[in-house]
N, C-alpha and C positions, 0 to 999 in steps of 0.2 A: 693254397690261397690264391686267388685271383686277383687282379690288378683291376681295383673298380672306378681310377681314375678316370676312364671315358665317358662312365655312369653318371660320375661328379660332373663331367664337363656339360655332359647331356643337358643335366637337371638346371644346370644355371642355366646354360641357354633357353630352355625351357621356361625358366621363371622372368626371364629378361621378355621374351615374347611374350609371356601373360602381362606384363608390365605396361607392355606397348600398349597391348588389346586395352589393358582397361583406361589406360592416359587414351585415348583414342573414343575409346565408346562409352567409360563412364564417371571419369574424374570430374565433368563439369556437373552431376547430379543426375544426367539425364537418360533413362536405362531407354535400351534400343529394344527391347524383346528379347527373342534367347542368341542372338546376332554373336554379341560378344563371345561366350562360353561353347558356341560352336566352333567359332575361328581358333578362339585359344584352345578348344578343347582336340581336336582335331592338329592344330600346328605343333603342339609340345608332343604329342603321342606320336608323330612322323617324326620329331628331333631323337626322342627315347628309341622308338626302334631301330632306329638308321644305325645310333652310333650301336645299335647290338648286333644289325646286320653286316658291321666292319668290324668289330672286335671280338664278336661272340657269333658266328656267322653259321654254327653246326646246332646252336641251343634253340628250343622250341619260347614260343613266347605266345601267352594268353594278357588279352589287351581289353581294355572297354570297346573301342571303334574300329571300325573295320574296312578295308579299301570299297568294297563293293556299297556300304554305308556314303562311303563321301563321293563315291558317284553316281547316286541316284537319291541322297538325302539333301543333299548341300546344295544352296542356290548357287550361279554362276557368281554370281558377288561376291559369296564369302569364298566361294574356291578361287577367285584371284587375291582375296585381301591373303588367305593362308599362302597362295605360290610367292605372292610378295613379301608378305614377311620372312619366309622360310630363306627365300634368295636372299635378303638383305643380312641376314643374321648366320648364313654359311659364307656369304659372300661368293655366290658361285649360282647360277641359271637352275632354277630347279624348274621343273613341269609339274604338270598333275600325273603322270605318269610315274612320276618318280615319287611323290604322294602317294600315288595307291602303290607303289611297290614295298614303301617303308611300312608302310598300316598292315600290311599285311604278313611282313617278314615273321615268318618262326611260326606262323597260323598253321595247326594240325601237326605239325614236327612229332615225331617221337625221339626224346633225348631225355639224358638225365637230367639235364637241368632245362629247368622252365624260369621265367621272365615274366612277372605277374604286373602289369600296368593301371595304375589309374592317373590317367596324364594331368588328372584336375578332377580331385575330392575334394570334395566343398563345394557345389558351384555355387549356389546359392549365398554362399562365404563371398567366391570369389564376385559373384554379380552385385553383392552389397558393402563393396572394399572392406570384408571382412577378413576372417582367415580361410586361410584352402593350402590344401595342401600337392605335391607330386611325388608320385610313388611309385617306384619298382622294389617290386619283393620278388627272393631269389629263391626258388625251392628246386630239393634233388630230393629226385625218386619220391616226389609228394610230400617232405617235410619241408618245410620253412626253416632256411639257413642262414637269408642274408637279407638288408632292405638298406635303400637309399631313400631319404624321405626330405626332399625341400621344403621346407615352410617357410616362406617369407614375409608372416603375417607375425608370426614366433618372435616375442620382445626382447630385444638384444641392444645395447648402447647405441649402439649405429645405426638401429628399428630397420636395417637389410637385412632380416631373418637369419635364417640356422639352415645348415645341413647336416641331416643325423644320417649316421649310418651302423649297420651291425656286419659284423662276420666273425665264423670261428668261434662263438658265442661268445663275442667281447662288443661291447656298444659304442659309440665316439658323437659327438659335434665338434662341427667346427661353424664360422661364418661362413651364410651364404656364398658371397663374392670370392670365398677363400682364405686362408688363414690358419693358425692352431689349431691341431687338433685335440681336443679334450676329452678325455674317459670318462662316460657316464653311465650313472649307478641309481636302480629306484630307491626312495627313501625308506628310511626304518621307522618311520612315525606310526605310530599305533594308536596314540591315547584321542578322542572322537572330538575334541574341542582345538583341535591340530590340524584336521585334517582336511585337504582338498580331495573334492567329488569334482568330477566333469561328467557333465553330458551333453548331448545334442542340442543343438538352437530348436532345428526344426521339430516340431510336432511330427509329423506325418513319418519323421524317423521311430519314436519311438514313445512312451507312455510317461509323460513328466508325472502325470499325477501315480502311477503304480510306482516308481521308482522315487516318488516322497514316502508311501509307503514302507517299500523296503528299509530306504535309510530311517527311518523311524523304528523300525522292527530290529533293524540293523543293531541300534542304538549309536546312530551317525544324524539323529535331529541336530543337533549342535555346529556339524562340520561345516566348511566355508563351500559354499556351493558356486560354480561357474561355468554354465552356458556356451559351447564355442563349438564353432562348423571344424569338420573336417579330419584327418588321421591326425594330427596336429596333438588332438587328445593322447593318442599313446606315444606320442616324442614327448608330452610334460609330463606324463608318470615315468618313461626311461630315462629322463632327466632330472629326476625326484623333484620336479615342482608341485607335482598332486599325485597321490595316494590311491585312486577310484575312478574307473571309468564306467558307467551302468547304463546300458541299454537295454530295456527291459520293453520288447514289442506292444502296441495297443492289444488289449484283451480281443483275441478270434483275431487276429490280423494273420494274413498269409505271405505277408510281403518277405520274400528271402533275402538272406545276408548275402551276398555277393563276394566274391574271393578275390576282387583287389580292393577291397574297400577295406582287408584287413590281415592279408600277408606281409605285406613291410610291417604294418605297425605291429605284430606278433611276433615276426622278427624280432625286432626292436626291442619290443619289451622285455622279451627272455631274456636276450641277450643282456638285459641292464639288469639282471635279477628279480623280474617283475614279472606277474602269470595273467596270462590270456586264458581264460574255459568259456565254456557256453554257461547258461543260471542254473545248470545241473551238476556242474564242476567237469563236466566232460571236455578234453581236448578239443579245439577248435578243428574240423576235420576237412582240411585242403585237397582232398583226394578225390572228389565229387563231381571235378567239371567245374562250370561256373559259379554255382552257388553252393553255400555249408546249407546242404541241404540234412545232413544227419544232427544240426546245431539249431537250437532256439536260445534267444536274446545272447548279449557279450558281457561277461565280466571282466575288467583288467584291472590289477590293484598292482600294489609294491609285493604284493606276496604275503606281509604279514597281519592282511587284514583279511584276507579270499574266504578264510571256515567263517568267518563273522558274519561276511557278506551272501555268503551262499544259506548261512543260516536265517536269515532275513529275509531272502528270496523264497526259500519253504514256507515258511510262515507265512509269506501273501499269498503263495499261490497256494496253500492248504484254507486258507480265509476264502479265499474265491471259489474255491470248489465248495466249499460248505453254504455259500450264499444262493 
């Protein structure tokens, strides 16, 4: 077992900098462009690698951004507002240099263990003070072992969100800021008048109107349905607050699922006794390179609704081929 304290440390720091970004470009109502979600999006992915580049410094790591990205994408502006933040929040002179060296740590490595990043899933969440979530999932030899997953949009008394994590197939949160650690477990609810569905806010993610179908076919017309950005989704079924996460692609759509957009939260969910498949009940398959390219749409449930829901998923998609 590994010592994923630095991981924790990372990910606060991480969320304390998106904090900034958005009290800075969008608490007053007033959205900048994509200004924000580049600076945060870029400043947290340089804190996550850095602290893997000092503690895990042999491990290979696949990341959303990339050093040669922030130097030739990034206006001068936001590449001083990131050298700035980053300096204030180590407390110590950072360059851009030292920027493109963290963005890049672990890029093409061959190691057993890989480092799977999405410094900020959700942007869209995070540009409309919604939820988003920060994500490092841990795989060896290409299975999904481990994930850290900040969310500090995640409802908790003190509303300074949660960090989950998994390893050794055991689940845990605790608070953000830090604090207790709590084992968690997805729920056993079964009966359709029970249960929570989560899906995507955005459209262009995936087919709200195929996936009312499903839950109808499912016979989950009934279940309490709710809308929310982000991986964020498989930390509330690993923490038995909902039951169902259904991503079911627009009909012809070719947009691919991407592999940090769903190695922590797979992590995650196993590890809380809860199954990730694609709408064909097949393993989610991390082995690929960047995208689950052997994978169409994502199922994640508590486990003991997945034959119900996969049965509902045939049923439309055997409707649609007949139409």
């Amino acid at each position: 077992m590994i010592d994923l304290q630095p991981i924790f440390q990372a990910v606060r720091q991480a969320a304390e900098l998106c904090r900034v970004v958005q009290e800075m470009h969008l608490a007053g109502g007033e959205k900048t462009g994509h200004e924000p979600v580049t600076v945060a999006d870029y400043g947290a992915q340089a804190l996550l690698c850095r602290a893997i580049s000092r503690h895990f410094p042999g491990d290979a790591v696949l990341a959303e951004e990339q050093g040669g990205q922030f130097v030739e994408l990034v206006s001068d502006s936001e590449k001083a507002q990131i050298t700035r933040l980053l300096s204030d929040m180590l407390g110590q002179r950072v360059t851009e240099a030292d920027i493109v060296r963290w963005l890049d740590h672990g890029y093409g490595y061959e190691a057993e263990r890989l480092w799977v990043i999405d410094p900020i899933d959700g942007t869209r969440g995070f540009l409309a003070l919604r939820n988003y979530a920060i994500a490092i999932g841990l795989m060896v030899n290409g299975k999904p072992v481990g994930a850290v997953i900040g969310a500090p949009g995640y409802p908790t008394p003190d509303r300074g969100g949660a960090l989950f994590h998994a390893q050794s197939g055991v689940a845990y949160m605790q608070p953000l800021a830090g604090g207790a650690l709590k084992r968690i477990h997805a729920s056993e609810r079964t009966e359709p008048a029970s249960l929570r569905v989560l899906e995507s806010v955005e459209k262009s993610h995936a087919s709200h109107e195929r996936m009312e179908r499903v839950r109808q076919a499912a016979g989950l017309a009934e279940s309490a349905l709710e809308r929310l950005d982000s991986m964020e989704k498989y930390a509330r079924i690993a923490a038995g607050d909902a039951e169902l996460y259904l991503r079911l692609p627009r009909l012809f759509s070719k947009r691919p699922h991407m592999v940090w957009d769903h190695v922590a939260g797979a992590a995650l969910v196993q590890a809380a006794g809860g199954l990730a498949t694609d709408v064909d009940g097949s393993a989610l398959d991390f082995s690929q390179g960047r995208t689950l390219a052997n994978n169409r749409g994502i199922i994640v449930s508590n486990g003991r609704i997945h034959a119900r829901v996969l049965e509902g998923v045939a049923k439309v998609l055997a409707d649609e081929a007949r139409s």
